[in-house]
Structure formats: C-alpha cells, structure tokens
GUVODREN-211842 format. One record per residue (C-alpha): residue in three letters; x, y, z. Coordinates in steps of 0.02 Angstrom, whole numbers, plus 32768, in hexadecimal, padded with zeros to 4 digits. Last residue first. Example, Ala and Ser with C-alpha at 12.3 -4.5 7.8 and 13.67 -1.06 7.14 Angstrom:
<zakes>
ser82AC7FCB8165;ala82677F1F8186;
</zakes>
This chain:
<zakes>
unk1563BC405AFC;unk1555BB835B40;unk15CFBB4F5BC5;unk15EFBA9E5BF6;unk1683BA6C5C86;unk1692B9A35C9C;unk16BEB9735D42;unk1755B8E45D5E;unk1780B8AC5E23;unk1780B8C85EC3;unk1707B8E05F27;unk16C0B9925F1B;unk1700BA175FAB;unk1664BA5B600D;unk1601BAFA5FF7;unk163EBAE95F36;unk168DBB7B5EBB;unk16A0BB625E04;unk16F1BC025DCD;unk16E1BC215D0E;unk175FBCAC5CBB;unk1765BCF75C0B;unk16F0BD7C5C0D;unk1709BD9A5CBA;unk16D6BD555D69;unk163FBCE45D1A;unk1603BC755DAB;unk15D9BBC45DB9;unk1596BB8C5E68;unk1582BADE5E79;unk14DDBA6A5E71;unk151EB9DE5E02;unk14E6B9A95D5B;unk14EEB8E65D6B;unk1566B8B05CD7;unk1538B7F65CE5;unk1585B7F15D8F;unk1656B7F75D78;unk164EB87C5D0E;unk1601B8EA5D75;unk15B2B9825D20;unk15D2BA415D26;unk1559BABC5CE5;unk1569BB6C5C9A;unk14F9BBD25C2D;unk153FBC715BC4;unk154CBD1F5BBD;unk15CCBD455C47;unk1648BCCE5BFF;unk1653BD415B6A;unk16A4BD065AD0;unk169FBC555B00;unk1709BBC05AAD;unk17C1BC025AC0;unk179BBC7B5B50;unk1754BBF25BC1;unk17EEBC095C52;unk17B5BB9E5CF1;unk17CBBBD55DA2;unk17A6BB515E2A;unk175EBB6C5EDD;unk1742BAEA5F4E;unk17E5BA9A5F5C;unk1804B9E75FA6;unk179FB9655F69;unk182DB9735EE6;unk17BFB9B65E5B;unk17FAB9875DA3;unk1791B9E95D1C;unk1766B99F5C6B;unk174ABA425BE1;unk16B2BA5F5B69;unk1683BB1A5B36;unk1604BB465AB6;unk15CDBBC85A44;unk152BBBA25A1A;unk14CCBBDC597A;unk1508BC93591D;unk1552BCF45976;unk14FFBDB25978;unk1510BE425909;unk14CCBED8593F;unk143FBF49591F;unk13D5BEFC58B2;unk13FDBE4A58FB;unk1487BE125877;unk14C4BD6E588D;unk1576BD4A58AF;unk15CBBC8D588D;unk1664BC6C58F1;unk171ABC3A58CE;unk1775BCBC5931;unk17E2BCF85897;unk1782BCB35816;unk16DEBD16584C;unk1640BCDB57E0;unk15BCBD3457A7;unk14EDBD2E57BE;unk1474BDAF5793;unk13D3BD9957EC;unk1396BE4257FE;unk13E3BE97575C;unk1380BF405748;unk1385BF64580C;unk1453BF5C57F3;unk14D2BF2A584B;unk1581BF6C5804;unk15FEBEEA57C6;unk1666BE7D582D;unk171CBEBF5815;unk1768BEAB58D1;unk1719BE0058DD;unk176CBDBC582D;unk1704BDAD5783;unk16C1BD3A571F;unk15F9BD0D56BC;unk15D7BC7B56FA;unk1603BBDE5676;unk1586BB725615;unk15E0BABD55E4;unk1534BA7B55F1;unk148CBACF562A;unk142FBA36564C;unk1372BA3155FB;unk12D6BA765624;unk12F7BB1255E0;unk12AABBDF55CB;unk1329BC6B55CE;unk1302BD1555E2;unk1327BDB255AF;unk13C1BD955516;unk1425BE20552B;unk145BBE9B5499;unk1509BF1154CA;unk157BBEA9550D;unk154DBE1B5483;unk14ADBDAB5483;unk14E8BCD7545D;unk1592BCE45447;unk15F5BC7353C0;unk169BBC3D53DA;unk1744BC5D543D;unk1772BC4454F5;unk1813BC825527;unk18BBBC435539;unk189FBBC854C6;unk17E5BBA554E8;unk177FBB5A5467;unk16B0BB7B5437;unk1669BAFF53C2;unk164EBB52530F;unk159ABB5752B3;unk153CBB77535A;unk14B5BAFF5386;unk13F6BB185394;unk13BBBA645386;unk131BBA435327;unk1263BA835319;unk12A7BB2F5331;unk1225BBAE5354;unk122BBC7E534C;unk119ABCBD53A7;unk110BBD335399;unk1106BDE65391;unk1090BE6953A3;unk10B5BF09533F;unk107FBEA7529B;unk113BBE885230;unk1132BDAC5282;unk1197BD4652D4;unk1239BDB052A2;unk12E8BD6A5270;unk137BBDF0524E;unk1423BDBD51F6;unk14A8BE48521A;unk1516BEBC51DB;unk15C4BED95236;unk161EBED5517C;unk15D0BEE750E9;unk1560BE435076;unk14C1BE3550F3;unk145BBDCB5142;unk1491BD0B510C;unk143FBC89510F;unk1494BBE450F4;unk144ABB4750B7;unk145BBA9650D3;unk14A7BA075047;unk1408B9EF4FE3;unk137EBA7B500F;unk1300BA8D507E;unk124ABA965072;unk1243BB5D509A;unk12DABB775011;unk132BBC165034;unk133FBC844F97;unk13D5BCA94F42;unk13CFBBE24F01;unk1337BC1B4EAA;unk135FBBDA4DFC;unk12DABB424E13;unk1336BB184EA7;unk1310BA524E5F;unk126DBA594DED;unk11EEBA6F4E63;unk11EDBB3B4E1F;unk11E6BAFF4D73;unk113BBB394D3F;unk10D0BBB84DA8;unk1043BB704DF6;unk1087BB7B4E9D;unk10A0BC334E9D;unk0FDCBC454E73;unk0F8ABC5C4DC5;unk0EE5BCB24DB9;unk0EB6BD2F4E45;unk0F72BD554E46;unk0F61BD904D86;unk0EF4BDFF4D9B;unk0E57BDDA4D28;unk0E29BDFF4C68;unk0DE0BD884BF6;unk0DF5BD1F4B69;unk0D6BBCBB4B15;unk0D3DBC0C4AF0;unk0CB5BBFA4B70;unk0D03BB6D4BE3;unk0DA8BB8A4BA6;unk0DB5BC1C4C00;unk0E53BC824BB3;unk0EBCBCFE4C4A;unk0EE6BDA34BFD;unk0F37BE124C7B;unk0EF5BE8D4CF0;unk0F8ABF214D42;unk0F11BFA14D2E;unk0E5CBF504D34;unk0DF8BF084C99;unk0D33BF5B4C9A;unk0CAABEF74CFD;unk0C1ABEF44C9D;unk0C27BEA34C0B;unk0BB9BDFE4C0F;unk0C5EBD8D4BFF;unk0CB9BDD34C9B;unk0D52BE1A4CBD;unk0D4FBE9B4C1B;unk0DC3BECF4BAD;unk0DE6BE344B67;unk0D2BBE0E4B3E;unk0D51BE104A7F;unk0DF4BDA84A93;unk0D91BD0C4A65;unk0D58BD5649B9;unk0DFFBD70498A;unk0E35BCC749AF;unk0D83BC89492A;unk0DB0BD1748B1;unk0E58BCA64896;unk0EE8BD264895;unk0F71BD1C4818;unk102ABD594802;unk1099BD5E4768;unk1004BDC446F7;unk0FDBBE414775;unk0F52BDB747A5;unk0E9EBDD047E9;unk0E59BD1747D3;unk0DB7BCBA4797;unk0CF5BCEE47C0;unk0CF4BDA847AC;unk0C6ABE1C47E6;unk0CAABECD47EF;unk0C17BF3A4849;unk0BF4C0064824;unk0C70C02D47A0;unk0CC3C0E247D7;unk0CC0C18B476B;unk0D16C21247C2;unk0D9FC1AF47E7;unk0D98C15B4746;unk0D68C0C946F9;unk0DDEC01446D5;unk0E6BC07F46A8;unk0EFCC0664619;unk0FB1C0654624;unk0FEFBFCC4655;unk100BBF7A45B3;unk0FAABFD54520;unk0F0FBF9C44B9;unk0EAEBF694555;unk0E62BEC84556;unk0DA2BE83454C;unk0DAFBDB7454A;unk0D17BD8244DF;unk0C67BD5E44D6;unk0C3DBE1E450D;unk0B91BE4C4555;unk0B57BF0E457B;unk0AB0BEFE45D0;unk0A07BF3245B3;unk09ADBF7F464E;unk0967BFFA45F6;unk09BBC0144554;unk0A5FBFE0454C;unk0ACCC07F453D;unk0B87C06044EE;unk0BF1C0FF44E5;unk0C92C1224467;unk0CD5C1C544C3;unk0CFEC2654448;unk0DBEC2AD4463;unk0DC8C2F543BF;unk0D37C2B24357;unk0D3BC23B42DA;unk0D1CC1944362;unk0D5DC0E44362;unk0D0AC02C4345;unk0DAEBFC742F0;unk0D90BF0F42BC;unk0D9FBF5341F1;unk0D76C00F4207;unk0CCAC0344252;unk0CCDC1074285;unk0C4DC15742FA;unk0C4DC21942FF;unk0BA8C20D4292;unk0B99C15E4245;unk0C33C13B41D1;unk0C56C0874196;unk0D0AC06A415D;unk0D26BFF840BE;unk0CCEBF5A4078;unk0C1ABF6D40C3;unk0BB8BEBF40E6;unk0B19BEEE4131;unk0AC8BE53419F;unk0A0DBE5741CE;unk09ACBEEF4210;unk09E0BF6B4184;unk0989C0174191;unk0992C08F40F2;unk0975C14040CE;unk092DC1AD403F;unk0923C11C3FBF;unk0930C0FC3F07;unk0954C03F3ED2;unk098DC0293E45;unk0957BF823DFC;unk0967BED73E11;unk095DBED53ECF;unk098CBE1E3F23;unk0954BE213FCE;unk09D5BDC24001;unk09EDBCFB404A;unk0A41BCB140CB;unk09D0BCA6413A;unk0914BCE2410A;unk0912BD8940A2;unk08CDBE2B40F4;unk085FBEC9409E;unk081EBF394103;unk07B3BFC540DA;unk07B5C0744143;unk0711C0AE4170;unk06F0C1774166;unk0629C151415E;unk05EEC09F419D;unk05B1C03D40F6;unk065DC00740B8;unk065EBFBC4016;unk0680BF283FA4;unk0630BF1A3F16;unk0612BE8A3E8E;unk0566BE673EB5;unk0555BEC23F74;unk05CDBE883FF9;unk05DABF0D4070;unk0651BF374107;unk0618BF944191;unk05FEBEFB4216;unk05EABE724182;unk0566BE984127;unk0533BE164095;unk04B9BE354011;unk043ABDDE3F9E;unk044EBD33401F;unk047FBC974030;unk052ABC5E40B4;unk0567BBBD4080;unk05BBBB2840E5;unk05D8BB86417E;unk066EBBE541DD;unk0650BC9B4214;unk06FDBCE84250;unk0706BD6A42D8;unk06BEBE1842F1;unk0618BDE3431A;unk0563BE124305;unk04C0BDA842F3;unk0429BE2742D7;unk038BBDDC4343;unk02F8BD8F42F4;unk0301BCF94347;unk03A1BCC84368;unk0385BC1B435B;unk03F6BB9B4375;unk03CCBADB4323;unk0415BA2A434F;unk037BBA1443DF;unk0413B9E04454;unk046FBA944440;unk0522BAB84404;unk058ABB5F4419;unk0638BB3643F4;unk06E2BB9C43EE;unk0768BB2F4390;unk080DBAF043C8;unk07B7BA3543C6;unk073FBA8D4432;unk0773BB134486;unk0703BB8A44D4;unk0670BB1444FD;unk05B8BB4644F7;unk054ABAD94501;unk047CBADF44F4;unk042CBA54454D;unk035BBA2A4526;unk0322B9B34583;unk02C2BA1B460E;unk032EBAC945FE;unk03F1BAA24602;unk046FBB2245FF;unk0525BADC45F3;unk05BBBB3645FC;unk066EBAFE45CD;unk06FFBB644615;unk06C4BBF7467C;unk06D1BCBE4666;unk062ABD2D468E;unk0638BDD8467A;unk060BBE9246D4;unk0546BEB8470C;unk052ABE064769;unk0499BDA94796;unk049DBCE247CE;unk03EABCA847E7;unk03F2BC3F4890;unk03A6BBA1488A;unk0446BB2948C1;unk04D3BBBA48A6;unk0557BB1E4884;unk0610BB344858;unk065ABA7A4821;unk0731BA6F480A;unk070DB9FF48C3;unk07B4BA7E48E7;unk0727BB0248DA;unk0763BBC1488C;unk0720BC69487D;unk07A2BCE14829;unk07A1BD9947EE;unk07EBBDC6488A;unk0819BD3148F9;unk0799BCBB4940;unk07B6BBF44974;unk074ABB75498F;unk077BBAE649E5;unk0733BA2749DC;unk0784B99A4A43;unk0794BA014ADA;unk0708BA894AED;unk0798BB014AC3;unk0754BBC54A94;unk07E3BBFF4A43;unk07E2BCD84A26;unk086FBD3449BF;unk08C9BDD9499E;unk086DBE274A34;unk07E1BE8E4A68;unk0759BE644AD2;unk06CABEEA4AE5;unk0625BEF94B5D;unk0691BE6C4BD1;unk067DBDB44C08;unk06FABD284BF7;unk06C8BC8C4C59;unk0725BC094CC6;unk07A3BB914C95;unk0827BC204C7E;unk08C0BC354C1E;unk0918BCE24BE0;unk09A4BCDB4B6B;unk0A22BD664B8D;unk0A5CBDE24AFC;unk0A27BE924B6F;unk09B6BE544BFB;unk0973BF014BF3;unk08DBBF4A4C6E;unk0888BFEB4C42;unk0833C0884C89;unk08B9C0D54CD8;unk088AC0BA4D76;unk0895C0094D72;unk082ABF784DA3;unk0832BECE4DCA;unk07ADBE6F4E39;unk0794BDC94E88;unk07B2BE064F38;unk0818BE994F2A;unk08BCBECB4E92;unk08D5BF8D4E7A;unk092BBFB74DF0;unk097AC0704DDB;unk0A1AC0594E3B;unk0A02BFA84E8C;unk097BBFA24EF4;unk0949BF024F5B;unk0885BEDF4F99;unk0836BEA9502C;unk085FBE1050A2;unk0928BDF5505F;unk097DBD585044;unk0A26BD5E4FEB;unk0A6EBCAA4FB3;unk0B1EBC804F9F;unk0B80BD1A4FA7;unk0C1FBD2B4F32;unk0CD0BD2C4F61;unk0D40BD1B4EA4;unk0CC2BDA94E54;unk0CC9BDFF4F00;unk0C4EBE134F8C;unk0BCFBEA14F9C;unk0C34BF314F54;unk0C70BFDC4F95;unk0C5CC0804F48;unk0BC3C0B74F28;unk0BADC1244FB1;unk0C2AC1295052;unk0C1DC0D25108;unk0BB0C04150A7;unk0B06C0145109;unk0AC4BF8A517B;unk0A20BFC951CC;unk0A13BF7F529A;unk0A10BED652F7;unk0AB1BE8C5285;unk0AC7BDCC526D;unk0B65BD605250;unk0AFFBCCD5260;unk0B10BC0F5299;unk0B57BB825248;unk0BEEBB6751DD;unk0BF4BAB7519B;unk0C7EBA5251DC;unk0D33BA575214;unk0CFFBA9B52C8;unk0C60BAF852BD;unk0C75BB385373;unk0CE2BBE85366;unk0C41BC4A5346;unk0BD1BCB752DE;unk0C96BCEB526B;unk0CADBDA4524D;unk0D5FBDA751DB;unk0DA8BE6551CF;unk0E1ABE615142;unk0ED4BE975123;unk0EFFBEDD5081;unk0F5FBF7050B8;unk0F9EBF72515C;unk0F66BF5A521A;unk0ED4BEE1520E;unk0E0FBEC95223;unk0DF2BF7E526F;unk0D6CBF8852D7;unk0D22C06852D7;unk0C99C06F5379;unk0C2FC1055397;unk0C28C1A75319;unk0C7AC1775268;unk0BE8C1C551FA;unk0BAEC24B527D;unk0C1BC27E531F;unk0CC0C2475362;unk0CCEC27D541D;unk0D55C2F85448;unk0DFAC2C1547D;unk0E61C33F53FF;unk0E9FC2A45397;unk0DECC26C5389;unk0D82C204541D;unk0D13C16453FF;unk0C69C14B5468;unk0C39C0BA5499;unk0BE3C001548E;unk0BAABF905517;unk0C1BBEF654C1;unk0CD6BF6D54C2;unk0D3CBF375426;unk0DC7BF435447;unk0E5DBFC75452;unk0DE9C01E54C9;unk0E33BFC55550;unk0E9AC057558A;unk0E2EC0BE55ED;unk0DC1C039564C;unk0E6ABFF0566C;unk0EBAC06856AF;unk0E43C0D1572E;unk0EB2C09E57C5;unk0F30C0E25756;unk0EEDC182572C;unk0EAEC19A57D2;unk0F5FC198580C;unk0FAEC213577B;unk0F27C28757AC;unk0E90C2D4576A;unk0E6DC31E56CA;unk0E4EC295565F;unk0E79C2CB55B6;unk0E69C220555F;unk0E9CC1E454B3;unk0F04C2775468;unk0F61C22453E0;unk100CC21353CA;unk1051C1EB5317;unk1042C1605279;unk104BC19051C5;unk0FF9C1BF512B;unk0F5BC1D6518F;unk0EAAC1C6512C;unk0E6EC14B51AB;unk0ED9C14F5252;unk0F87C1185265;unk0F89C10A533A;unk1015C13453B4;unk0FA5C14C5462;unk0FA1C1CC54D4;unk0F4CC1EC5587;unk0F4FC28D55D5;unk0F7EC2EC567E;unk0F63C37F56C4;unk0FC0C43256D7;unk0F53C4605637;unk0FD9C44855C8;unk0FDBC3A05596;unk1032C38B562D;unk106CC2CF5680;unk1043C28255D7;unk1011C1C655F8;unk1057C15B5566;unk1009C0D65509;unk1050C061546C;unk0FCBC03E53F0;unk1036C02F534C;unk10EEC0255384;unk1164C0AF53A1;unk1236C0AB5399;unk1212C15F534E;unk11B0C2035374;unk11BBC2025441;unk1143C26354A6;unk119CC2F454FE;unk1150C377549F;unk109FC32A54E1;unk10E7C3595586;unk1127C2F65624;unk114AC25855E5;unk10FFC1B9561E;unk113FC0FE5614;unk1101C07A5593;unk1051C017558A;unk106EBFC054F2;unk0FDFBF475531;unk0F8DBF6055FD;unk0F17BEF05633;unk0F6BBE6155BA;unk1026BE9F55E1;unk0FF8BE98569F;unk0FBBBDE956B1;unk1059BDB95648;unk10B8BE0C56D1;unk1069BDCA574B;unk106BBD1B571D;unk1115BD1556F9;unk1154BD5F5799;unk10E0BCCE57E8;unk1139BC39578A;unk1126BBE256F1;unk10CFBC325667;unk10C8BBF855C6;unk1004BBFA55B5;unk0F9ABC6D5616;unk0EFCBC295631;unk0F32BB7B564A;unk0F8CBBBA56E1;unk1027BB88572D;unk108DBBC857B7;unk1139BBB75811;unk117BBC0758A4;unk1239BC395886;unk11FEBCDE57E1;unk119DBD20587D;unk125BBD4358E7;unk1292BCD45962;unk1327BCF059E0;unk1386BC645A13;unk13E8BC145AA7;unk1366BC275B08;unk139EBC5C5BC8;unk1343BD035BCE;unk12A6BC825BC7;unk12BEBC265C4C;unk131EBB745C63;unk1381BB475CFB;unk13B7BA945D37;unk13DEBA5A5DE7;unk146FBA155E1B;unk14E4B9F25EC5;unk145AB9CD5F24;unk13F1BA295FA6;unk13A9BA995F1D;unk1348B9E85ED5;unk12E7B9EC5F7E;
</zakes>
C-alpha cells in the first residue's frame, strides 16, 4: 500500500488553490456576440429580457425626474393602493417632454411581478398576436389610437421603414409589404401619399379611386360637380372621342399624312382640299374661301378675289346673266361704257345734267381721287359738312371739349379726360413709341382702374437696368414647386432654375443642393480648419473640448438612449509617455472618481503596475469590487478582493533544503518569510537524493510560522527539500 511508504499525495477540493467565479469558465455563442465567458452571457441574456430595467422606489413621489432615459422601467413598491405598479419614462404624442407613465397596476406582489416580467415589460415591441395599449392612468386606450401605436424613431424626422423581407440582398426588392384589413390616415386630409422627391410607381386598385370630388373606376371618370378640367394640358388618345357636346379652342383629327384641323370660324385640311363628296353644303351666316369654282356640265363660272389685285367673276360661256334681277353694290363699276336715259347709283341720280339724291334726307358726296380736290368755283352754302379724306386747317381745331393745336390733342374743360372708344372690338393702334410728358411722374392706370393683361415682347428697364420678358417669363412659376401650379412655395423655399423647361421654381434648398455640392469645400481646409476634418488633415489634428479650465472633451457612439461603441482603427496611445522622478507622472486613463468597467485584450498588459499599498492599509472589501486586485509593498504579495475579504492573490510559496542526521525524528522549521499562515497551506517533503520522491512523513503546522516534520523512524542522512504552497 502507497500509506506504507514514506509519500503519498493528497488532492480534494478544500485543497484548490483557487476559487472560480462565472466570469473564470469561458463561453461563446454566436447568438450573443462579444461575449466571452458565463458572467457575460448572463448578463447580456438579462439586459435583452429585461432593457432599462432600473431598481424600485417605493412611491410614485419617489420616481426620479432627471439622469432618465427614454424607456427606462421601474417597479413602484406603492402607488398608493398598498400594491405595487410598473412605470416607464416615455414622451408620448402631443407631450412637450418626457415623464413616468403608469404602465401596469398589477396588484399583487413584488414576486409575482417578477416571475411575471417579461410578459409585462416586452411591450416595447411590437407584440405578433396583437394587444391592447394602456394610458398614463393604466386604462386601455380606446377609439382612433386603441391597440398597437410602432414608432419608426425617437426624434423628429425619423421614419418608420417596413421592408417584405431581409432576403433581396443587393438586388431587386421582392415580396410585399401587404395589409389584411382597410388602410386609412389617423387624421383627415392631412397626410400625403409619397412625396414630390418619393413618388409611387404604379397604383393598382380592383374598383375605383376618389380623389375629393372625382371618382376614377374601371374605364370611367366622373365628378360630382358636374365637370372634368384638364386646365392648359394637351390631351392624346388613339381611340375615339364621343360626347353630346365638345368644347375647346381647337379639334385635329390626324389620319397621318392628311389632318384636318377645326378651330372657331376655321375648317382646315393640310391636303389644302375640303371635300363634302354629294352633300349640299347649307349655311344661314357666310361663306369665305379663296378662289371658287362652280361647274355645271361644261360650263365653269369663277370667282376669284384677287386677280391681278382685282375682284373677278368670269364664266366659260364669256357672258353673266342676271336675268332680270336689280344688280346692287356699293363699290366701283368698271366697263367700257355704261348706255342708258338715266343712271341710279344706290340714291344718287344721274338724270341730263342733274345730279340728285332719290332717298329722302340723303346727304351727297362728293370725293376727288388721290391727290386731287373737289375743286368748287363758287360759294358754297351748307348747313354742315363731313370730310372723309384729308382736311388741312392752319390754326387750332375745336370739336366740343376737344382741342387740335399743332401735334397737341388736349381738352377745354377743367379737368375733362381725352377718351379713345374703338367701336366693337376695334382696337387702339400706335406706330410709334408712346411716352409720358414728365419723368417719373405719370401712371400706367389707376388703382381703381387696372389694365387687364400687359403683353410686351422686349425689356422692362428703369432706364439703367433691363429685364428680357423671356427671364421674366421664367420666374412666373416661382412661387410654386411644380410647373402645373399646384403646390404653393414653402417657408424657408428658394428659387432653384430647371433648365429642362426654362423656368424657375421653388424647392428647399436641401432637397436640391447637398453639402458635397457646394464649391470649394475639396479645396484644402476649405476655411474650416475650426472644424475636424473626417478625411484627415496634413500634419494631425487636435480636438479639443473646451477653452476654461477642468472642461472636458466628450465622445458618444451615438445621442439615441442605446449606445454603440467608440472604435479606434489604430493605436490608442497617450500624447506624453509616463516618467517617474519620485513619482509617476502622465496621462490616466479614468480618474478617482470615473472608472473604466471592464477591460477587453488579447494582448500583454506591459509596464501596467497594481494598484499599492502596505498590509496594514489594504483597502476595505467590498461586494461592489469582487475581483479587485492590489499589491502590498511591505510583504510583497498581491490581494484579491473576495466580497468580504481580501485574499492572496496566486501561491505563496515556501522552498528550503533540510539536513537530517539519520538521527532526529522531529525537526522544527520557521516558514514565516514565505508563508503567512502555515496552517493554511500544503506541505510535502522530497528526497533529494531519489528524484525528489515525496515522502510519507508527518508535516504539522504548530503556529503560523512553525512546520514540524516528524518521522516514525529517523531519515538517512542526508538533504530533503521542504515545499509549502499557501
């Protein structure tokens, strides 16, 4: 038997020189990335089951009103019922700020709420069966809102993003975002469909679409008002036109080559031909064309406006008969020689060597050709006179209030306007520039009386500056965003100019030029050398967090409420190497009052020191730092805190060669300057002389300081090696 020997060798577990916590045994999980050991994976198990769960209070007065973040949870012991509640910091719709909301009054106790946790606490998603949401006061949200509210973000301007899966890759989306119920806006005419930027490719709908008054279904338009405007757009369609009435300004039937075109008071064929085959043509108002022709068997009559300048009315036979019809006109008859005992000429009568008028109370008019007068040779009596041809009068020309002076048309009485009234639709037509007679002091109307359209084809110019009508013309959709008008200019729009349709038009300004478009910012620091440069800069950079004393430089992942990480793609190295003279000096990483929590490496911790004290002064063990480790100058030993104690850190060892006499059997040995406590730690003895055989001898502890090595029978003589490990 091995107990018949001088050695044997014991091993249990009170006699491990270690004590593991979860954060010794390793683990790794695909699932749960960054996580290395079992403390890890708990506590990241935990923070999913459980986020921004933080500890209770014992009334809702008790809830704290700063240091919050959005959806952080809190069990109220009392909400003043003797029960408890759950509460959750939340910025609902219409609130100006976050605060505690009632979430759950579940009136049992703080145990069931626990075990109840998660079902309670995972309503910050989106839960797949559906449910009912709570108000502030716990009681269910009925009508518009009642059931499920998703938010897409946390802050202003944030979207919510559906997507029908996360398969597509880089490619064409596939799959539906699809809804199994109506699809409706929260609040009335309010919201769009899209954007003008973000527009909808195609919309397919089974029945019909209504869109204020029109309503759109299968091959159908109609509107409740009665009519449908397509305002100054062209409409095209290879299909027919039908209707009891269509109005326009024109109609173009195309049949390709040949096109006939209708307008008011115009019917016209490219093929310059109008054919009505058989038809008789009837018509109660009058007939306008160039050169007509009738032909009957072989006889042709024509009639052609403007021949050689003259009006002509020919026929193929060389004779026209009017029968016995009277031929009237108020134009000129031309012919060789008109016969006759008398000639009447619409009232006028040429009878032997009179001329008279045979209507009653006709005036007679007598005109020269040209340049020539009617040349009177004697008085001439008359109660009026009316001059159609030129009247040369050699001083002013008075017609009631109206006075003709040299170039000047004025008026007699005070204050009397000078008005010019076309008949009809007669116009007033100048062949010159019309000025005022002063500078910069005369109206073009009045306030009261306002010119209806301006048409103008040059400039409008103050003299110094012009503007073509052309660039004015292109501003004339400026206060609009789009070119048909209907979506008014914004606050804060600007005028961008599309090229494509020559006009200018309104948009914001970030929907049209990004920061990268601006000019000059490539250009070296581009006068941002306040700014950090995010592609680096010549020669390094320094940032810097504030310009006073004690302020400080702050780095976040991210502002939402949960945060990412702060990555260096390079060495993190401080700008100074630490010295000692006398004391260390340098840069710390954490101060005495902000700790770092943990600390992730693969690499060697070099030139890292223990944080120093002596025995006596070892710091107070604390359940908040299990796992702190410090260093004792005095008695050179590293101390890890336990929770309740700290204990040495590793082995402390003794190693001493013993001389035996083969003579004693009992030897004292003093291990005080390698072991703290004798009592605490394993003994063997080995024989130097046989490969270091452990040897079966009794090894007590008499003290703190003292071994006794103590043998039935005296050892041979010799040198026995002494090992102790604490």
């Amino acid at each position: 038997m091995i107990f018949t020997k001088h050695r044997f060798e014991i091993w249990n577990q009170t006699q491990h020189p270690y004590k593991h916590t979860l954060g010794d045994f390793s683990y790794a999980n695909p699932a749960a990335p960054g996580v290395s050991n079992v403390e890890g994976a708990f506590n990241w198990i935990f923070a999913v089951l459980y986020p921004n769960a933080k500890s209770s209070v014992a009334n809702p007065a008790a809830l704290p009103l700063v240091g919050n973040t959005l959806n952080d949870y809190r069990v109220v012991l009392d909400d003043g019922d003797g029960k408890a509640a759950s509460y959750r910091w939340e910025q609902r719709e219409g609130e100006v700020s976050p605060s505690w909301h009632k979430v759950y009054d579940m009136d049992w106790g703080q145990d069931s709420i626990l075990a109840a946790f998660q079902n309670n606490t995972q309503d910050l998603y989106v839960w797949r069966n559906g449910r009912t949401e709570l108000d502030g006061s716990a009681n269910p949200i009925t009508g518009l809102y009642a059931g499920q509210t998703i938010y897409g973000g946390d802050a202003a301007n944030q979207n919510l993003t559906l997507r029908a899966n996360s398969g597509d890759g880089t490619g064409p989306r596939t799959g539906f975002v699809q809804v199994d119920d109506m699809f409706r806006p929260a609040v009335h005419n309010t919201f769009d469909l899209g954007t003008n930027t973000f527009r909808w490719k195609d919309i397919y709908a089974q029945s019909s679409a209504v869109i204020g008054t029109l309503s759109i279904s299968s091959g159908l338009i109609t509107d409740s008002s009665g009519a449908i405007s397509f305002d100054n757009e062209s409409l095209t369609t290879t299909g027919d036109i039908t209707g009891a009435v269509v109005t326009g300004t024109s109609l173009v039937a195309d049949g390709g080559a040949d096109s006939v075109t209708l307008v008011p008071g115009s019917y016209t064929d490219t093929t310059g031909a109008v054919s009505f085959g058989a038809a008789g043509l009837s018509t109660t108002g009058t007939i306008g064309a160039g050169v007509a022709t009738f032909t009957d068997n072989t006889q042709t009559i024509v009639i052609d406006p403007d021949l050689a300048g003259v009006g002509s009315i020919t026929s193929s036979t060389g004779t026209i008969s009017f029968g016995d019809e009277n031929l009237t006109t108020t134009g000129n008859i031309q012919s060789g020689q008109i016969s006759g005992t008398r000639l009447d000429i619409d009232s006028i009568r040429l009878d032997s060597n009179t001329i008279s008028i045979t209507a009653p109370n006709t005036n007679l008019i007598l005109q020269a050709n040209g340049t020539g007068v009617v040349d009177i040779q004697s008085a001439m009596t008359t109660l009026g006179q009316t001059v159609t041809g030129t009247m040369t009068i050699t001083g002013q020309f008075n017609i009631d209030n109206i006075r003709v002076d040299g170039n000047v048309i004025s008026s007699q009485n005070l204050n009397g306007d000078i008005q010019f009234s076309p008949n009809g639709t007669g116009q007033i037509i100048v062949d010159s520039t019309i000025k005022p007679g002063t500078d910069n002091t005369l109206d073009l109307g009045t306030s009261a009386l306002r010119f209806n359209d301006l048409f103008l084809g040059g400039v409008i110019s103050n003299g110094t500056n012009n503007i073509a009508i052309a660039t004015l013309l292109s501003f004339r959709s400026g206060i609009y965003r789009d070119l048909a008008q209907t979506l008014p200019a914004q606050a804060g729009d600007s005028l961008f100019y599309d090229s494509v349709n020559g006009v200018w038009l309104a948009s914001a300004p970030d929907t049209e030029i990004t920061h990268d478009e601006l000019s000059g910012l490539t250009t070296g620091d581009a006068g941002h050398t306040q700014f950090a440069m995010l592609q680096g800069r010549a020669g390094g950079q320094t940032l810097q967090g504030g310009t006073a004393a004690s302020e400080t430089l702050v780095l976040e992942s991210t502002s939402n409420a949960t945060k990412g990480s702060i990555l260096t793609k390079d060495n993190f190295t401080p700008f100074t190497n630490a010295s000692f003279s006398g004391s260390w000096s340098g840069t710390d990483l954490g101060d005495s009052t902000h700790y770092f929590r943990d600390l992730y490496t693969k690499g060697e911790l070099k030139g890292a020191r223990l944080e120093n004290y002596t025995f006596a002064t070892l710091p107070a063990a604390s359940a908040q730092n299990i796992g702190r480790v410090v260093f004792a100058t005095d008695v050179n030993k590293a101390y890890v805190d336990v929770g309740t104690s700290f204990k040495v850190l590793g082995v402390s060892k003794f190693v001493a060669d013993q001389s035996f006499d083969g003579v004693v059997t009992l030897k004292d040995v003093n291990v005080s300057a390698e072991i703290t406590d004798a009592r605490n730690a394993q003994w063997q003895l080995r024989d130097n002389a046989n490969d270091f055989e452990i040897l079966y001898v009794t090894i007590k502890a008499t003290s703190t300081s003292n071994v006794r090595i103590q043998t039935n029978v005296p050892l041979p003589a010799g040198s026995y090696r002494l090992i102790g490990v604490e």
